[in-house]
C-alpha positions in Angstrom: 139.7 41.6 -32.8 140.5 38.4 -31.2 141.3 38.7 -27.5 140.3 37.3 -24.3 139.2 40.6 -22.8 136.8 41.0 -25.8 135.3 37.1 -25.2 134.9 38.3 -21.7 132.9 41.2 -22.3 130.2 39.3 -24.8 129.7 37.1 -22.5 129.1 40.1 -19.8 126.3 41.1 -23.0 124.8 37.5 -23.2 124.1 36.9 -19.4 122.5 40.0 -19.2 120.4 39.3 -22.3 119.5 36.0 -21.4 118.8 37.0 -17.7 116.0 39.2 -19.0 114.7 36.9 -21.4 114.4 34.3 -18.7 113.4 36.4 -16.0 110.0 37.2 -18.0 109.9 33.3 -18.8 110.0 32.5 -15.3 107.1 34.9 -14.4 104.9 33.8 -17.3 105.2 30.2 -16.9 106.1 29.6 -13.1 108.8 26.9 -14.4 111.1 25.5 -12.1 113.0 24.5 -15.2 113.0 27.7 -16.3 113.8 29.2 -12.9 117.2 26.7 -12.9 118.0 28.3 -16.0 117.0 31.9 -15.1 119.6 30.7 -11.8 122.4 29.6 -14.2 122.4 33.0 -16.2 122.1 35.1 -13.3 125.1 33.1 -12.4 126.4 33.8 -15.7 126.8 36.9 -15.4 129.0 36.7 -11.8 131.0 34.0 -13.4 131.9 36.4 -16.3 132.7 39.2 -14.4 135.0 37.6 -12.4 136.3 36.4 -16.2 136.4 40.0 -17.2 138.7 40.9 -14.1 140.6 37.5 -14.1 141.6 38.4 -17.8 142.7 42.0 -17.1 144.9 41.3 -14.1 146.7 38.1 -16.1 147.2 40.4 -18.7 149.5 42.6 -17.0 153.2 42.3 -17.2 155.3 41.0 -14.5 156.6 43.1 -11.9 158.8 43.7 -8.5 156.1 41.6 -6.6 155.0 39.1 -9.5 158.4 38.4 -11.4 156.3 35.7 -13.1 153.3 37.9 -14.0 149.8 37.6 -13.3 148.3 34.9 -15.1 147.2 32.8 -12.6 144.8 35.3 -11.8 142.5 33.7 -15.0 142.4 30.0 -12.9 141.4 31.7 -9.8 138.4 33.2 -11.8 137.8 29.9 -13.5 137.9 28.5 -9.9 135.2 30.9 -8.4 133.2 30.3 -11.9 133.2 26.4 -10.1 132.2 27.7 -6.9 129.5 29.4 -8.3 128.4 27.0 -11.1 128.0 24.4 -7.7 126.5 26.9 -5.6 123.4 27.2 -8.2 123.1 23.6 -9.3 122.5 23.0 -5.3 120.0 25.5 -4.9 118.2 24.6 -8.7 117.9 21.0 -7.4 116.5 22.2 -4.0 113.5 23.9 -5.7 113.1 21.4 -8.1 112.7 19.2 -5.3 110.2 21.0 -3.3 108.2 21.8 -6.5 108.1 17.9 -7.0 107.0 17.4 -3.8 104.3 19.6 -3.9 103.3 18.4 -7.3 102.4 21.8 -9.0 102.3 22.3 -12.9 103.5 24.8 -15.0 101.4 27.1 -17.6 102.0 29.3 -21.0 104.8 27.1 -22.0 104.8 28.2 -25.3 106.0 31.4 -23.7 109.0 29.4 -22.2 109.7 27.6 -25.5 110.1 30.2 -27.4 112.5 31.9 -24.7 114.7 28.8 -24.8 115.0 28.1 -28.4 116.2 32.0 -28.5 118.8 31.4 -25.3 119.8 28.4 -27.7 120.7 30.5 -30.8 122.4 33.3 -28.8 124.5 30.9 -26.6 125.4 29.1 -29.7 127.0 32.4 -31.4 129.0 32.9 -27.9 130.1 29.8 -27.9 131.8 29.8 -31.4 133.0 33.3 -30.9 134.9 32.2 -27.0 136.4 28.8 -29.4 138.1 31.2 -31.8 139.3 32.8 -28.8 140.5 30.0 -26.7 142.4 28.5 -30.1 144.3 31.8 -30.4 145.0 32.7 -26.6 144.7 29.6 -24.9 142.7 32.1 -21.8 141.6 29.1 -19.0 139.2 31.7 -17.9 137.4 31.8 -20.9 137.8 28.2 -21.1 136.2 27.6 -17.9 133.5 30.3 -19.2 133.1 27.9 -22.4 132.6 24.6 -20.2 129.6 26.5 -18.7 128.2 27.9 -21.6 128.2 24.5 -23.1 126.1 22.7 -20.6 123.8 26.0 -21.5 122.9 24.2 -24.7 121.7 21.2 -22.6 120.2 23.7 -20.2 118.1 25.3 -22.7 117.2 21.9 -24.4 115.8 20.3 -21.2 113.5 23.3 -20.4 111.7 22.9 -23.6 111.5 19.2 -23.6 109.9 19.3 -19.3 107.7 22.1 -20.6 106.1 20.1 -23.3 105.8 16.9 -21.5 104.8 18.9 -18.4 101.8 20.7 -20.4 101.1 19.5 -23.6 102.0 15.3 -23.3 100.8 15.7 -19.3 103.3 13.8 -17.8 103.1 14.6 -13.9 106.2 15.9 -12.3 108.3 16.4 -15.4 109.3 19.6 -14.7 110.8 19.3 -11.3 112.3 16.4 -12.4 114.2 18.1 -15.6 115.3 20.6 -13.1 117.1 17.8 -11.4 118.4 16.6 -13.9 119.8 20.2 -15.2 121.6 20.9 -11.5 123.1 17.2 -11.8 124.7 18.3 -15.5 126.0 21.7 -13.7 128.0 19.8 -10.9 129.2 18.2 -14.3 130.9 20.7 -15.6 132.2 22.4 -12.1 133.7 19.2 -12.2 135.3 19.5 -15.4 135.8 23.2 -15.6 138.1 22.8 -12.2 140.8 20.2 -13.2 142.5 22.6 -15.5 142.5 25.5 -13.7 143.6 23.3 -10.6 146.5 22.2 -12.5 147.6 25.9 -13.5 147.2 26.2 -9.6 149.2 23.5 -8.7 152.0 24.2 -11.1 151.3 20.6 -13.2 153.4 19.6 -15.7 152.9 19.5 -19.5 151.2 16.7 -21.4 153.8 13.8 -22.1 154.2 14.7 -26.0 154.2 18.8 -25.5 157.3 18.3 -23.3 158.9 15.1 -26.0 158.2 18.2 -28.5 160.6 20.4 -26.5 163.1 18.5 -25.6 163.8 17.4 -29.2 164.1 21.0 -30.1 166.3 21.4 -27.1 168.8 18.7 -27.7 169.3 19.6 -31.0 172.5 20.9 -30.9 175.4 18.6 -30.7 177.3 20.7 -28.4 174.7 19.6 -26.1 175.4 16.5 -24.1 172.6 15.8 -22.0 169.6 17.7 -20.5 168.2 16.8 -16.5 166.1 18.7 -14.0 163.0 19.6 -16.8 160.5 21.9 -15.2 157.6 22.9 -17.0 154.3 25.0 -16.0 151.5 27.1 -17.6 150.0 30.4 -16.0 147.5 32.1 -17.4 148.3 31.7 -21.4 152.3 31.6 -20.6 154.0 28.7 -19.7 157.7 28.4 -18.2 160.5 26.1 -18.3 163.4 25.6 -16.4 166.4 22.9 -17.2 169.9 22.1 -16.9 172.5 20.9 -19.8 175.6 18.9 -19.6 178.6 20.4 -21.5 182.2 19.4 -22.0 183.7 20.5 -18.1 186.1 22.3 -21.4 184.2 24.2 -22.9 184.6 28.3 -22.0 181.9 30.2 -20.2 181.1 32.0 -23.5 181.0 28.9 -25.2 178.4 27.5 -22.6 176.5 30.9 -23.3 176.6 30.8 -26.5 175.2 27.3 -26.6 172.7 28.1 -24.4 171.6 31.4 -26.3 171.2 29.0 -29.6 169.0 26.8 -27.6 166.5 29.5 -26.1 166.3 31.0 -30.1 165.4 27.5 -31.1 162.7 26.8 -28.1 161.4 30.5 -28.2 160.6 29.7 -32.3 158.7 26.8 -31.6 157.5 28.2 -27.9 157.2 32.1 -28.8 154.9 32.0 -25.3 157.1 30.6 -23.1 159.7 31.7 -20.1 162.9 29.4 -20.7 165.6 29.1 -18.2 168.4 27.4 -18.8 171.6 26.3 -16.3 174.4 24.5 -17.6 176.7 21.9 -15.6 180.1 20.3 -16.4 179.5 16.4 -17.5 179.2 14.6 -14.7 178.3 16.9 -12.5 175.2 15.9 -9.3 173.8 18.5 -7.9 170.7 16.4 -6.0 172.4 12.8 -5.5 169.4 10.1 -5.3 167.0 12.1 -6.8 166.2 10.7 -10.3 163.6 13.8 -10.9 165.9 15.8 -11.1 169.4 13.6 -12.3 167.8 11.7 -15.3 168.9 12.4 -18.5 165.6 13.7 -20.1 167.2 13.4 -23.3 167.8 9.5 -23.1 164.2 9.3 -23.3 163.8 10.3 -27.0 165.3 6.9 -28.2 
């Protein structure tokens, strides 16, 4: 079954695996490469805990205290998956540092190769399984999880490539220097694994063409003369809308309803996910004088 809760826990299954498998790596080999990586999965396996409980508290319904629900309890999780992410590409690039400095090598790569090329196949099936999942739930937590998995792939890459130029091409300080490299890649994809769950946060708008999409549907009916004061938002994997509508000052209360109630069963069709408020207003009416955010026709915009 596809679910977010279900992405969460296999990638509960692959920290720990990789964590052992990279653990006895480290210890054979003395790699600070392989110790970065050993750091990352450790990591790993915080980051998608916090996942695991981020998922289960979005997924509960709304409530007396959380009228809205409790989805953006996923970009919290996806923000301390940042916080963490950072906090180990710091402390991977102080090692790799000091190792530098004091210029040691590593030994039985072949013992760390063959760890990484089998991080690399397991990370992979994780990978697709959590993109099947984001395309059906849209989770930002297990997006977030995603982004860091990815730069595993890299991860695991670069520890094979520093221990064979370390030990078998010789080249001095290759190592340390690939575990630089890895805890630059990591403050990467903090970086990028933080905008979205900072605009869930933050309550940012749709993309441009997601909210043209909606307001077509909405201004579909004729009955309908204008539509002003568009708020949109995401939490978790629902989003929410609020709007006005300009109707004939004429029209009854239960026409006004009944024009709305068509519009929300068109919207929720195209939008099954989505909270949709609606407020009507005679023609002419101005509630917020000067304020073209929320006094613009949005529909004027669709040419």
């Amino acid at each position: 079954m596809i679910s977010a809760r279900g992405a969460a826990l296999a990638s509960v299954a692959t920290a720990l695996a990789l964590m052992a498998l990279k653990g006895w790596a480290v210890l054979s080999t003395g790699s600070v490469a392989m110790l970065g990586s050993l750091a990352d999965s450790a990591l790993d396996l915080i980051a998608s805990l916090v996942t695991l409980l981020g998922v289960h508290v979005a997924a509960r319904p709304a409530d007396r205290t959380h009228r809205f629900g409790h989805g953006k309890a996923e970009a919290l999780a996806a923000l301390f998956q940042v916080i963490v992410i950072t906090a180990s590409a710091c402390g991977i690039a102080w090692q790799a540092i000091d190792r530098l400095v004091e210029g040691s090598t590593t030994a039985n790569a072949e013992y760390g190769i063959t760890v990484s090329i089998a991080a690399l196949v397991i990370t992979t099936a994780l990978l697709t399984y959590q993109r099947r999942v984001i395309a059906a739930t849209g989770s930002v937590a297990i997006g977030a999880d995603n982004v860091h998995y990815q730069s595993d792939l890299l991860l695991n890459g670069a520890v094979i490539v520093a221990l064979v130029l370390d030990q078998y091409v010789g080249v001095p300080g290759a190592d340390p220097v690939f575990g630089v490299l890895i805890a630059l890649w990591l403050l990467f994809g903090a970086w990028r694994a933080s905008s979205h769950a900072i605009d869930q946060l933050m309550d940012h708008e749709w993309p441009e063409e997601k909210r043209r999409r909606f307001l077509e549907i909405a201004a579909a009916d004729p009955g309908l003369i204008g539509i002003h004061d568009l708020r949109t938002r995401t939490s978790g994997n629902t989003d929410f809308v609020q709007f006005h509508i300009w109707v004939d000052p004429k029209m009854t209360i239960a026409e006004a309803h009944d024009l709305m109630e068509a519009a929300e069963a068109r919207l929720k069709a195209a939008f099954p996910e989505t909270g949709i408020i609606i407020h009507p207003d005679p023609e002419g009416q101005v509630d917020e004088p000067g304020n073209p955010l929320a006094e613009t026709d949005e529909t004027a915009r669709l040419g």
